[in-house]
PLY file of the C-alpha trace (Angstrom):
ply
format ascii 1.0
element vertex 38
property float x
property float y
property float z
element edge 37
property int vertex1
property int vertex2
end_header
-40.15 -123.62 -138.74
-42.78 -126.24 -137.74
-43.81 -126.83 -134.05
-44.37 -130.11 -132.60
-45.91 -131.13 -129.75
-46.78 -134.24 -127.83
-49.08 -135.16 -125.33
-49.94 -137.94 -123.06
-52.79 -138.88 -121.34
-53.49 -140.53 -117.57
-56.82 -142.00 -117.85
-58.93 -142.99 -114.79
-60.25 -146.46 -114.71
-63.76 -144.85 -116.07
-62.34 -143.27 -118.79
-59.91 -146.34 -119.33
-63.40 -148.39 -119.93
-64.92 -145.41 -122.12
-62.43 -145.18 -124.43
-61.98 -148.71 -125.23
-65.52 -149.11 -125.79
-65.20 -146.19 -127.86
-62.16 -147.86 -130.09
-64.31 -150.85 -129.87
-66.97 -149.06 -132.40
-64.89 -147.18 -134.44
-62.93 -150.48 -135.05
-66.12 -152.35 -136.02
-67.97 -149.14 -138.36
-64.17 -148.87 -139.95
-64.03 -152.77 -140.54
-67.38 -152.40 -142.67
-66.62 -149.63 -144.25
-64.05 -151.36 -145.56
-65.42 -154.17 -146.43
-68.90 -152.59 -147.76
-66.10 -150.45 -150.20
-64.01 -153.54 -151.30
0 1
1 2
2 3
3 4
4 5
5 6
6 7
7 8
8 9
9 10
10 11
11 12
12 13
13 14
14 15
15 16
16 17
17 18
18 19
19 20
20 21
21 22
22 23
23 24
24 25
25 26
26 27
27 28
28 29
29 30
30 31
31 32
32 33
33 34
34 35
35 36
36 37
């Protein structure tokens, strides 16, 4: 039998900013990745 689990996050404001300027750079070194592998 597998277990599943989910979980959600509450973010403050801070962390709210953090992580999308996080995404933000994963987005861009994934874009060129891509593109540098293309």
């Amino acid at each position: 039998m597998k277990a599943r689990f989910k979980y959600r996050i509450y973010p403050t404001p801070g962390q709210k900013h953090q992580l999308a300027k996080l995404f933000g750079c994963v987005r861009v070194v994934w874009n060129d990745s891509l593109a540098c592998c293309l």
